[in-house]
N, C-alpha and C positions, 0 to 999 in steps of 0.2 A: 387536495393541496394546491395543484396549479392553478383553483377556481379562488382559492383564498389569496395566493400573490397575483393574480391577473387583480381581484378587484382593490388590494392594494398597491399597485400602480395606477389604475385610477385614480384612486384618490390623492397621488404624489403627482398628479399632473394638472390638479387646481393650484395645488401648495406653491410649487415652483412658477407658476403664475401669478401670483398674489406676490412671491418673492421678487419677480423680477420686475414688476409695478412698482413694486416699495423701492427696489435698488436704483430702480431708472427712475423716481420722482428726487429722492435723495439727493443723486450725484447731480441733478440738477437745480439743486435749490443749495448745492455747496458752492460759497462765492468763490470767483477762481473765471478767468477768460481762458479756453481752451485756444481760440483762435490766434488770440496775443504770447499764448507760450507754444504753439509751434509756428509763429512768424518771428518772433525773437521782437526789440524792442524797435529795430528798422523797419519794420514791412509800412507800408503804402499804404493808404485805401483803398485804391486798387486788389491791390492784394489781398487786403482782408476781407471784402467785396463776393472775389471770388471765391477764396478757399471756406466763405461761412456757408456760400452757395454748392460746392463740392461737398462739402460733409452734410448738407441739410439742415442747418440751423435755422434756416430760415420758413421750417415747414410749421405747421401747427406739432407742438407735443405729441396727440395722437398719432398722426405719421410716422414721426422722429422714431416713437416708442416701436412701432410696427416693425419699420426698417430694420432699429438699431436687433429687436427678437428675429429678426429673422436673417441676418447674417451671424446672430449667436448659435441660433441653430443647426447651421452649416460650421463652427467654429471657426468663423470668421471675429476674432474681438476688435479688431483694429490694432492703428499704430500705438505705439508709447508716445506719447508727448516729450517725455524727458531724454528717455532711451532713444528714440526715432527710429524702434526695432518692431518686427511684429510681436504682438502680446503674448499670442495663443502658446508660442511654444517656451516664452517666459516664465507664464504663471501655473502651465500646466510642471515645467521641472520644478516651480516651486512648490507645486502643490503635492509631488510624490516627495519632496522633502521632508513636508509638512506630514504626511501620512506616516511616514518614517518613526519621525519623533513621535507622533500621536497613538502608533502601534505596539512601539518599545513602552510609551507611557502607561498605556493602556494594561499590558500584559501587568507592569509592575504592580498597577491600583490593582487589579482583582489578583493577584496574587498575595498581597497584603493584605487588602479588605477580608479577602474570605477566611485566612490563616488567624487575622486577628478576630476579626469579627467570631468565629467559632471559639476562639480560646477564650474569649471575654463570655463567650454565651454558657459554657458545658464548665466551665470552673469561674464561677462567677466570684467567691469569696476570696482568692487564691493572689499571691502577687503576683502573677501575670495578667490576670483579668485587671487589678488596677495600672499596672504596666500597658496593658492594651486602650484602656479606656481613654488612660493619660498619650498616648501618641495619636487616636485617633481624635481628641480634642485639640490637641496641638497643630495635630496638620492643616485641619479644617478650618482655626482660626490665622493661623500667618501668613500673612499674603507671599503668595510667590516669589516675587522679584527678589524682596529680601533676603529669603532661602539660598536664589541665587545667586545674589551679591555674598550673600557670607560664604560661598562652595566655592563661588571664585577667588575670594581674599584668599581664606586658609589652605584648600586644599588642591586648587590649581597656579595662583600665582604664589600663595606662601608654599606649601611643599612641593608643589610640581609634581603632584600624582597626576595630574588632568590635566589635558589642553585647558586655556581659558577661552578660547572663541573659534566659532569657525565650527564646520562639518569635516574637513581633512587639513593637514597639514600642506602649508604651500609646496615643500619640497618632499614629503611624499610618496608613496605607490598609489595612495586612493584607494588601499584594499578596503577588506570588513574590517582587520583587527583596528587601524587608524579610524575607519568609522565605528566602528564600537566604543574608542575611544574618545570621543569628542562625544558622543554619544550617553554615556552615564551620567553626567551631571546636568541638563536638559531635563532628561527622562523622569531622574530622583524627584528634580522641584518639579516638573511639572504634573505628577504622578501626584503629588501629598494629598492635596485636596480630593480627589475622587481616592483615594486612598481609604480617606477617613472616613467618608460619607459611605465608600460601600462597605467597610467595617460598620458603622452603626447600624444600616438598613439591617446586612447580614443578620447580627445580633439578633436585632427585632424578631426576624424571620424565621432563625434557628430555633429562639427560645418559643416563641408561635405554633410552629409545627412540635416541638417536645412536649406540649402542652396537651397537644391532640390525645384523645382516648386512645387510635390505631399504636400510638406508640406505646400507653400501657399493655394496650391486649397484645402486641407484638411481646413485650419482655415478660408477659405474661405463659405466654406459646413458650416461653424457655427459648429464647433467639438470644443469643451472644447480644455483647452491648456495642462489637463492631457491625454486626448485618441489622440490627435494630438503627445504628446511624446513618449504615449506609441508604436505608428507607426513608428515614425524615429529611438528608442531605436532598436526596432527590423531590421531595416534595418541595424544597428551598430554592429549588432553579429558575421556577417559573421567577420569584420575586429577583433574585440574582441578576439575571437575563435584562429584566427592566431597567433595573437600578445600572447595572453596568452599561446599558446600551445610553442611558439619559447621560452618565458620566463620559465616555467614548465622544459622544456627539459634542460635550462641554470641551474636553481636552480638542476638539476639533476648530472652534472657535476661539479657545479661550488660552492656545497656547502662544499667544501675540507679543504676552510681557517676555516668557522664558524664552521667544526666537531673538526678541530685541535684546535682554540682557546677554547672551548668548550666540549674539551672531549668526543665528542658524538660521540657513538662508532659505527659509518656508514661505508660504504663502501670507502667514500673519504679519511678518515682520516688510515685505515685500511691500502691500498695501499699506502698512503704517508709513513706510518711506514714503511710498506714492500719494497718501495724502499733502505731507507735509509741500509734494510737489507738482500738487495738483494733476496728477496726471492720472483726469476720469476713464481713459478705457482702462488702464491696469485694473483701477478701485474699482469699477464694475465689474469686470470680467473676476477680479481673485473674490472676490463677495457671492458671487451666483455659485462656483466654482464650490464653494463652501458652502452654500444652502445645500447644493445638490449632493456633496458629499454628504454631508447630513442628512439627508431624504434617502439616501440609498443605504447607509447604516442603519437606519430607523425600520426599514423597509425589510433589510435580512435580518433583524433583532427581532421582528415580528413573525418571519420563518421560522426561525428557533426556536418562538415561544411556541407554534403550532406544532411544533416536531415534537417536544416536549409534553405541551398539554393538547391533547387533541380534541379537547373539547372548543380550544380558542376559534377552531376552525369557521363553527357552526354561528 
């Protein structure tokens, strides 16, 4: 088992190199002068002179790129350009924010995926199975924002069940139950899509393994039709396991709209500002920050599939 994770980090140590080439060609081919937005629109020639000299802009790329990996690697990301604060400890809070929401989200998709996914597979004629089929259709096509502008109309600004924005309340304790609370409607929209998607694999997969002979010859042996599920359930893991780990990794990337509509002050939402204000060490540093979180997901999603199937090892 430890020779299977040693030789997948290996392999997670090309990836984040290929990542951090692409992030560092990227931010620099996004138009935008770093040196004129932290000298402000006063600075001198002089001035510019030096500080392009101070940061290195004046080295070849190669160099640049060298330097810039290897104060990343010490968690050195630099200043903010906009903020004039260091990054590191910026985007790292935002990034446990972001894991936050993406854990909560995470739990609700496979807890719906698998709930419906099984009811649409084992009563497939039945009005739940078309009840299930019809929410996992739905989820998968409405784009999220929407989802969240409508939770916020009705159900946080129209009846004031829910906070409308924010992670806590300005005035506040900052417990769980105030985080749990801003918490729910995030989680919902951002959940639907991997919702749906592992409700359908699910299906797929249930009705796949029910199909197999082992499951005739099991209810054959005279096995209850609960210890006959709970064998095929288990043969469903390995695909489960995948399918949720590709979704997890999605909601990691892809919870950017629901932070922005939402307020939630994550890492997606953090770089969408920084875009709009050019400020490249934030945008690199929250971009790598999120490869690597993805790479380390992907990475213990692939332990779990060996724990499970021990032949994956091999």
């Amino acid at each position: 088992m430890l020779t299977f994770v040693g030789r997948r980090l290996l392999t997670a140590i090309p990836i984040l190199l290929g990542v951090s080439i692409v992030v560092f060609i990227t931010i620099k081919i996004i138009p935008g002068d770093p040196v004129a937005s932290l000298l402000g629109p006063t600075g001198s020639a002089e001035a510019r002179a030096a500080l392009t000299e101070r940061l290195g802009l004046n080295d070849p790329l190669p160099v640049q790129y060298f330097a810039w990996l290897g104060h990343t690697a010490v968690g050195d990301f630099g200043t903010s350009i906009a903020r004039r604060s260091d990054v590191a400890p910026m985007v790292l809070d935002a990034l446990v924010n972001t894991l936050i929401l993406t854990a909560a989200a995470a739990l609700l998709a496979i807890v719906l995926g698998v709930v419906v996914g099984a009811l649409t597979a084992l009563r497939r004629t039945g009005p739940l199975a078309r009840i299930g089929n019809a929410f996992a259709l739905f989820s998968i096509s409405v784009p999220q924002y929407s989802v969240g502008l409508l939770l916020i109309i009705y159900l946080a600004a129209g009846a004031g069940l829910f906070p409308v924005s924010g992670m806590y309340n300005p005035g506040g304790d900052g417990g769980f139950v105030d985080l749990f609370n801003h918490l729910i409607l995030p989680a919902v929209t951002a959940a639907l899509v991997p919702a749906g998607i592992i409700a359908r694999m699910f299906r797929s997969a249930v009705l796949d393994v029910m199909s197999m002979d082992f499951v005739e010859a099991l209810t054959a042996r005279g096995l209850s039709r609960r210890r006959v599920m709970v064998h095929a359930f288990h043969n469903t893991v390995p695909s489960l396991l995948t399918v949720a780990g590709l979704q997890i990794g999605y909601l990691l990337g892809g919870v950017v709209f629901v932070e922005a509509v939402f307020a939630w002050p994550g890492i997606g939402l953090l770089v969408y500002q920084s875009i709009s204000q050019r400020d490249l060490p934030v945008i690199q540093a929250g971009v790598l920050l999120s490869a690597l979180a993805f790479v380390l997901l992907n990475l213990l999603v692939d332990a779990l599939h060996a724990v499970v199937d021990p032949r994956i090892r091999t």
